[in-house]
C-alpha positions in Angstrom: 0.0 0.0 0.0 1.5 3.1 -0.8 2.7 5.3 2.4 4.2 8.8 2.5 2.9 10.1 -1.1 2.1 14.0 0.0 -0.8 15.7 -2.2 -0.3 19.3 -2.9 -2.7 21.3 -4.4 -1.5 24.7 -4.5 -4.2 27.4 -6.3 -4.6 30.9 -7.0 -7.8 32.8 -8.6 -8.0 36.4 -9.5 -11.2 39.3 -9.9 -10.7 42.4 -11.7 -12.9 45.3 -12.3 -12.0 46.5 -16.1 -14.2 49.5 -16.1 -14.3 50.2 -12.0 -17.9 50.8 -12.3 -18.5 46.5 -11.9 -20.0 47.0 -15.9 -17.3 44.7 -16.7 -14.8 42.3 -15.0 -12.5 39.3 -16.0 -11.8 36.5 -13.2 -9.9 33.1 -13.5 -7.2 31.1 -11.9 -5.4 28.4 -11.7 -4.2 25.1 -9.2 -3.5 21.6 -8.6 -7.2 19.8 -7.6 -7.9 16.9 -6.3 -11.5 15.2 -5.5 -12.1 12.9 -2.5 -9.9 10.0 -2.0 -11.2 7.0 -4.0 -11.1 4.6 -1.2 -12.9 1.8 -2.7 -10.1 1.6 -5.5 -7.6 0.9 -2.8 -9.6 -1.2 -0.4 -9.7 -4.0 -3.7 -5.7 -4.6 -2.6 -7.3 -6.0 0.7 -9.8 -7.9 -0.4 -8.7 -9.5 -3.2 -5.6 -10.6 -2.0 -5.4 -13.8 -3.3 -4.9 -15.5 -0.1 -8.1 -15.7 1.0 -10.1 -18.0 -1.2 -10.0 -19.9 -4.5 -12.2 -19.3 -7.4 -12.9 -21.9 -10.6 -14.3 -20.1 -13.5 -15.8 -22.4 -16.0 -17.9 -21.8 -19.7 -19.8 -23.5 -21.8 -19.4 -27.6 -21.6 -17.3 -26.8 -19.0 -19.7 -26.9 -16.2 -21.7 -30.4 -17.6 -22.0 -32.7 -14.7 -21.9 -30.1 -12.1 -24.9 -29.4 -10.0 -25.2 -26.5 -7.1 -26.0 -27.4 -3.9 -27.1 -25.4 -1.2 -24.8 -27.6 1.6 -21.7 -25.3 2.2 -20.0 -28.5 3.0 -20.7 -30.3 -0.1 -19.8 -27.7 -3.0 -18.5 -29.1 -6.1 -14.8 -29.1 -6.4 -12.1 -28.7 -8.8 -9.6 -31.5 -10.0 -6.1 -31.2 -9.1 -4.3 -27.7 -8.6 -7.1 -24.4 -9.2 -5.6 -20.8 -9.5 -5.9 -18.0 -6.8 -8.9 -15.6 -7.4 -8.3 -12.1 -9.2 -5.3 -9.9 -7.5 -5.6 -6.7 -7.0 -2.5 -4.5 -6.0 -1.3 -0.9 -6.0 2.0 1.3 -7.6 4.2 2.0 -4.9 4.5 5.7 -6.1 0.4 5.7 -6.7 -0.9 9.3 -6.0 -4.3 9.9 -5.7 -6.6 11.5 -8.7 -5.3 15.4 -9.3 -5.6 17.9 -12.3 -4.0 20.8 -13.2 -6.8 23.0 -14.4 -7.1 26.9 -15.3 -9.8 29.0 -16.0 -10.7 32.4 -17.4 -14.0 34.3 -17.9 -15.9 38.0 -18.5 -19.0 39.0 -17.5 -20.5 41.9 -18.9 -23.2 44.0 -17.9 -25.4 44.8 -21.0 -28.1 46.7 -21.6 -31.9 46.3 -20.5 -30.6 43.9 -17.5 -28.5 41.6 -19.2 -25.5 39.9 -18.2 -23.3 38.7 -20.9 -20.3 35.7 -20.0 -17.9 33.9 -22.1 -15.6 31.4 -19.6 -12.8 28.7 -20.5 -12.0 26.2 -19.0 -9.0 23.7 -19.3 -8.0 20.5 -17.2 -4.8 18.3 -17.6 -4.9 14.9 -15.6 -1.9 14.8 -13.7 -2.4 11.7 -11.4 -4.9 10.1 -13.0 -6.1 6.4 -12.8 -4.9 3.4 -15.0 -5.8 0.0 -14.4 -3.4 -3.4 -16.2 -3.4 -6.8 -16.2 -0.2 -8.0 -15.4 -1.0 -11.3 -15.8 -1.6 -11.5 -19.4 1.5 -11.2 -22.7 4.8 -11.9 -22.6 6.3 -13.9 -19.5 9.6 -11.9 -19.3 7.6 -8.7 -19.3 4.0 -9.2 -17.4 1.5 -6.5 -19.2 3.3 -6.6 -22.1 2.4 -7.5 -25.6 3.6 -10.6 -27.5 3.0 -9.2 -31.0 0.8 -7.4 -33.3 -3.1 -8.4 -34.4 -3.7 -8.3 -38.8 -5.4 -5.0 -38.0 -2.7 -3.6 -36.1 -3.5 -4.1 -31.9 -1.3 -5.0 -29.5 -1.4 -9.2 -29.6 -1.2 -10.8 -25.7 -1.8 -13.9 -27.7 -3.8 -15.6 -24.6 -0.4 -16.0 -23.3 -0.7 -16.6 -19.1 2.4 -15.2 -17.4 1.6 -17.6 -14.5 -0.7 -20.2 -13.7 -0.9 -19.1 -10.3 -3.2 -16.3 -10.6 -6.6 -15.7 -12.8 -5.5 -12.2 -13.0 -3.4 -9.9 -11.4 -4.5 -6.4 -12.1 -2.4 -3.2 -11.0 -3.8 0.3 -10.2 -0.8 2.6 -11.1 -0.9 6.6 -12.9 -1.1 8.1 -15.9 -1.3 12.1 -16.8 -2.9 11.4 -20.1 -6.1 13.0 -21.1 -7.7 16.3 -20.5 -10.7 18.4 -20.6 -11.6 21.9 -22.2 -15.2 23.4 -22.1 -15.8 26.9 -23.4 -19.5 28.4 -22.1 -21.3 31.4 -23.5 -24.2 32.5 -21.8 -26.6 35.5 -20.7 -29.3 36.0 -18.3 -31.7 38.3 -17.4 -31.7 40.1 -13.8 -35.1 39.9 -11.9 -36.4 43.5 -11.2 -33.9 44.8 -13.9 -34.5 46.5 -17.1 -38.2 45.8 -18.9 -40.8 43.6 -17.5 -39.2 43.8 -14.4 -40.8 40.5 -13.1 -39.1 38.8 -15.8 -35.7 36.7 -15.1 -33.6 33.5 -16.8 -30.7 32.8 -18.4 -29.7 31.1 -21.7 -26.4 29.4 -22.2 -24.6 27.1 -24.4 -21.2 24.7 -23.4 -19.2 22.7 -25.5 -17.0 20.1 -24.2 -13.9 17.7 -25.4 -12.9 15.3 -22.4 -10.7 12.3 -23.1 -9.0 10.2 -20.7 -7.6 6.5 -20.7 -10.6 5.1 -18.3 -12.9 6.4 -17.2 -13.2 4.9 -13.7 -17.0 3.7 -13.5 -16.5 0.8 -11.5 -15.8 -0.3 -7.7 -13.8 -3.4 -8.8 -10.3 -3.3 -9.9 -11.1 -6.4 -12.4 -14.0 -4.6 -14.0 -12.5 -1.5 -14.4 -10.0 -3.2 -16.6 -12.2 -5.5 -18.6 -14.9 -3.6 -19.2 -12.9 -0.4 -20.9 -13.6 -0.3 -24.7 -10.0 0.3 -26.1 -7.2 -1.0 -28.7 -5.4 -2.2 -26.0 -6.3 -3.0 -22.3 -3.0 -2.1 -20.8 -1.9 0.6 -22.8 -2.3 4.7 -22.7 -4.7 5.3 -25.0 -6.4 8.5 -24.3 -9.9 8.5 -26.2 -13.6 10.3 -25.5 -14.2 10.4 -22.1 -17.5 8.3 -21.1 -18.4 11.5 -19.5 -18.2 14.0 -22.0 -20.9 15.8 -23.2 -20.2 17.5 -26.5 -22.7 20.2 -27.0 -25.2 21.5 -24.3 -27.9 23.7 -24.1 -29.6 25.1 -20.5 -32.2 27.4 -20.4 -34.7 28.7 -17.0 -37.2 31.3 -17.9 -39.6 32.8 -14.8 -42.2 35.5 -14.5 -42.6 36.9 -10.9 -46.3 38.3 -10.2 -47.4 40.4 -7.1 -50.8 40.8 -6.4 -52.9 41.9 -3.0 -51.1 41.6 -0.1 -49.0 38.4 0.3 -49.7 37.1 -2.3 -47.1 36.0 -5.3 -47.4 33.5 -8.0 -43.9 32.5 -10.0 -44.2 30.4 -13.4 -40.8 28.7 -14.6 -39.1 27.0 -17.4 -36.5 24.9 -17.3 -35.0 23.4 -21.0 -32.2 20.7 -21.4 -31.3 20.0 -24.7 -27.7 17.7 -25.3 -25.6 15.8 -27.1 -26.4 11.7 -26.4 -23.6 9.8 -24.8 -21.0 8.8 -26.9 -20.8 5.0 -27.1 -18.4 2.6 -29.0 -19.4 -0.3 -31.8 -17.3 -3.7 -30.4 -16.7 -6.6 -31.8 -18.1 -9.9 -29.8 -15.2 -12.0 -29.6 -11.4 -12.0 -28.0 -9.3 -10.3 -31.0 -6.6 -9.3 -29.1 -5.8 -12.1 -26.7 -6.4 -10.9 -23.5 -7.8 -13.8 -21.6 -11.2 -12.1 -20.6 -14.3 -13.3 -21.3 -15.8 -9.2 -21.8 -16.2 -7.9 -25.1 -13.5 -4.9 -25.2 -11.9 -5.2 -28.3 -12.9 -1.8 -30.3 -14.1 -3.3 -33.7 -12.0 -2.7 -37.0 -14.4 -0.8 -39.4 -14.3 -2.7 -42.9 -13.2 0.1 -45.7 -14.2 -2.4 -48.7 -15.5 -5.9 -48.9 -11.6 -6.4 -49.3 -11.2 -6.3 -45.7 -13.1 -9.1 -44.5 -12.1 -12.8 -45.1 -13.8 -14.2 -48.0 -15.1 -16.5 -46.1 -17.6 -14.1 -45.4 -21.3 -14.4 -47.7 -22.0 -11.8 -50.3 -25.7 -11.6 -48.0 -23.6 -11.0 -44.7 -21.6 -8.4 -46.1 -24.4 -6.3 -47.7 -25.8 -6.6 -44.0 -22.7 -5.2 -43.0 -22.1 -2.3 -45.5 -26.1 -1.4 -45.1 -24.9 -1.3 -40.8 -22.5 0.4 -41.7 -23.8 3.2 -43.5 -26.8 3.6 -41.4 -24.1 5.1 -39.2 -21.7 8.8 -39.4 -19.1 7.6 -36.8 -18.7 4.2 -38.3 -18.5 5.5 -42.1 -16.2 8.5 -40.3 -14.1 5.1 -39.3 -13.8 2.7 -42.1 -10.2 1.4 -43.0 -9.2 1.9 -38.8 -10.0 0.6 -35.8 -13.5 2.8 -34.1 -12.4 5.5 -32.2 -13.8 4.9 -28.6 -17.2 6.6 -27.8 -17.1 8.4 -31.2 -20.3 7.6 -31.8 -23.4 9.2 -30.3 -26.9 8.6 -29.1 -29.4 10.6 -30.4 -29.7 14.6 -28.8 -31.8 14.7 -26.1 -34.7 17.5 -24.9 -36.2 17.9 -21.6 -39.0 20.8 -20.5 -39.9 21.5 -17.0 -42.6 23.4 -15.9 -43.2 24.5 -11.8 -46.2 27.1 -10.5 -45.0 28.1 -7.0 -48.0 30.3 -5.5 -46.8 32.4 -2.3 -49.8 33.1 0.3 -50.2 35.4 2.8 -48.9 34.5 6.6 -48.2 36.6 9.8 -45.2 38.5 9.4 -41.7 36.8 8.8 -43.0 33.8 7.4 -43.9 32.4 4.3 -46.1 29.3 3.3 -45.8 28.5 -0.5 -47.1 25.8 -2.6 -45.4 24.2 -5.9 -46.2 21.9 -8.7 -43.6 20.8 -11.1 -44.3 18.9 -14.0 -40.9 17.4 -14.8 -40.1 16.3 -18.6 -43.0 18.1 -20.1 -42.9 17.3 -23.7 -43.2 13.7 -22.7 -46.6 15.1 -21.7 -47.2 17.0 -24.7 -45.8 14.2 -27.1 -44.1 11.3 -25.9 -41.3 11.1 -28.4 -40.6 14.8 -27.7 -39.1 13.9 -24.6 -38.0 10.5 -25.4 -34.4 9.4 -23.7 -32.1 6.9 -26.1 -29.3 5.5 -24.5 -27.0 2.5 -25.7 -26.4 -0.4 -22.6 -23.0 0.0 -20.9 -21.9 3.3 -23.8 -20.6 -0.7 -26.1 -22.6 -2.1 -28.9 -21.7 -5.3 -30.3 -21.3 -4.4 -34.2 -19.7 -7.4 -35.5 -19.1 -10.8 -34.0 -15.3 -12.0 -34.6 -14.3 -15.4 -35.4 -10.8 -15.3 -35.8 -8.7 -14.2 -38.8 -8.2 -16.7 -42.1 -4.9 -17.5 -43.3 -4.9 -14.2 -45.1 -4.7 -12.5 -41.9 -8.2 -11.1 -43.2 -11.1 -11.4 -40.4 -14.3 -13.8 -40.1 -17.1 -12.1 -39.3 -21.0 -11.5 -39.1 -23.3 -8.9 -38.0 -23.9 -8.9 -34.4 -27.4 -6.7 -33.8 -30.7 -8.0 -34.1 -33.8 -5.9 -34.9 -34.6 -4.4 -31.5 -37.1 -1.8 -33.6 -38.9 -4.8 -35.8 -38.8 -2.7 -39.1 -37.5 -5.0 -40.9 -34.0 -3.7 -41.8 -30.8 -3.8 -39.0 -29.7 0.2 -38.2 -27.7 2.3 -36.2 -31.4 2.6 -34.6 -31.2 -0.7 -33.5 -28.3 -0.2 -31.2 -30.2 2.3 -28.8 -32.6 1.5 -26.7 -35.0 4.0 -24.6 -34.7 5.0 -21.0 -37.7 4.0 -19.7 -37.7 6.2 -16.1 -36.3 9.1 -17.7 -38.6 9.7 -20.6 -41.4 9.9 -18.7 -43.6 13.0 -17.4 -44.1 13.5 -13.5 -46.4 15.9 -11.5 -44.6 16.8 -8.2 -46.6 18.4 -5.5 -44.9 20.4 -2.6 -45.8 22.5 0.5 -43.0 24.9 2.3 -43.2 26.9 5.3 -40.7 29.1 5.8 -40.4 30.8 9.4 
């Protein structure tokens, strides 16, 4: 466990008035930042030590003849010697998450109560986390390679380093990837300018985040296998899973006074984004790498020419028809597909609240609100309709090795989740079912 690894996150941030009448200022800084210790990442190097129990892991006609059994003292057992469970361990030098991030903004007061920004904002990792298998490659050098796949990957040719372990994976460092996100926006001031009652904001951000993994697990063994990359232990810095590209917020409210007391505020409040980028796989092991997940980043054919010949004429006008069905796979023929370069489709959401204010003995303040929460699903139920792909991974084609051209064996992978007929991009998203509903909210507040 590492010991002694000091975190210093020294920052400065600056406001000036430009025009000393606070019409115009400029503000920004700079520092190391660092979020809260991910403790779960390092508790996995005490709980999967590899010392404390034994696991069997067994597929297909593997498992005939064995049955379950609920007697803890009559489990079925393995012949002859079984490897340890997964390992997980840590870098000694391993330094908890940290970025170096600057940012830089005006605001600018504009005429009839507006408030004009522009802001930028830049992050480079610096300690960031990076998850290999050392278990897996070549046997003088665990994590490494053995060779290279037809389509150019890094081959571990599902080469064991020892027999000892399932596998061994290490949670070291890495300072690749970054994030930038530029944001222009304006808003209204309430009691400012005309229709005084009248306040909101409109903005617009657009974001490019890449890192090597994203992180999204507890377990040091998932976090590995399930990464959509080239290469599982390598530094490839690609689309983050939590990017979102371009992104719209908007809140619109009217304030009205009436009588004594008495105060009725109706709000909007619009979300409109980019859907999560996601990555088309291939279901198979191309590159060796002894796990049963599908992360291998699928090699997007250019030409018939690039898939074996063993391959139908029928399957490969499934393919091509898949294929251009899709921008981020046509974007991505001839190469392997750039992780989470595709997208789901944009997504809106409209909410709508009444708060009514009524009159109460002085100092307090009883107020009643409704929200009605996705809106459009109200008004049309596609309008506010949330597509999502399973996991950000679609299986595009399933691998079955390479023929002695080096050229690979494959088939279409999707089925038609839509039943139109025809196999589509469409076919790969499926619809959040929670999400793209309406909701009415009720609420009651006293204030005193």
């Amino acid at each position: 466990m590492p010991s002694g690894n000091v975190l210093w996150s020294p920052r400065f941030g600056f406001n000036y008035d430009l025009s000393e009448d606070r019409t115009t200022q400029i503000r920004g800084g700079a520092g190391l930042f660092a979020g809260l210790p991910p403790a779960v990442w390092l508790s996995n190097a005490y709980s999967n030590t590899g010392v404390d129990f034994a696991r069997v892991d067994l597929f297909g006609d593997e498992v005939e003849g064995i049955e379950a059994s609920a007697d803890p003292d009559n489990q079925p057992a393995a012949e002859g010697d079984i490897p340890t469970s997964d390992i997980a361990i840590l870098d000694d030098d391993f330094k908890m998450p940290q970025v170096l991030r600057t940012n830089f903004a005006i605001d600018h007061q504009l005429p009839k109560g507006l408030v004009g920004t522009l802001e930028f904002l830049y992050a480079k990792n610096v300690n960031e986390v990076f998850f290999r298998n050392l278990n897996i490659g070549d046997p003088n050098f665990p994590g490494e390679p053995l060779g290279e796949t037809p389509d150019g990957r890094p081959d571990y040719a599902n080469s064991e380093v020892s027999g000892q372990f399932n596998t061994v994976i290490l949670l070291d460092n890495t300072n690749e990837g970054h994030q930038f996100t530029f944001t222009a926006r304006i808003r209204k001031q309430l009691n400012r300018g005309p229709l005084p009652g009248l306040f909101g904001s409109l903005a617009y951000t657009f974001m490019d985040a890449e890192d090597i993994n994203s992180g999204r697990s507890s377990r040091a063994i998932s976090n590995w296998q399930f990464n959509e990359t080239d290469d599982p232990n390598g530094e490839t810095a690609a689309t983050s899973d939590f990017e979102v590209r371009h992104r719209i917020v908007g809140d619109l409210s009217y304030q009205f006074n009436y009588g004594r007391g008495f105060g009725t505020t109706i709000s909007l409040f619009y979300e409109g984004r980019s859907g999560n980028g996601f990555s088309y796989m291939y279901d198979g092991n191309v590159n060796g790498d002894r796990t049963f997940a599908d992360n291998d980043l699928v090699f997007v054919p250019a030409s018939r020419d690039d898939v074996s010949d063993q391959v139908s004429a029928d399957e490969w006008a499934k393919i091509e028809a898949f294929i251009n069905s899709s921008d981020a796979l046509q974007d991505a023929r001839g190469q392997i597909f750039p992780r989470n370069s595709a997208r789901a489709p944009w997504r809106n959401r409209l909410d709508l609240r009444i708060a009514q204010q009524l009159p109460t003995v002085r100092g307090q303040r009883f107020e009643i609100t409704l929200d009605m929460l996705n809106f459009l699903s109200l008004i049309d139920e596609d309008l506010g309709e949330v597509e999502f792909v399973n996991f950000e991974a679609d299986n595009f084609l399933e691998f079955d090795g390479y023929d002695a051209e080096g050229k690979p064996i494959v088939s279409l992978d999707p089925f038609d989740r839509n039943d139109d007929g025809v196999i589509t991009e469409e076919d790969s998203f499926q619809t959040a079912d929670f999400s793209s509903r309406w909701q009415f909210q009720l609420g009651i507040r006293y204030t005193f």
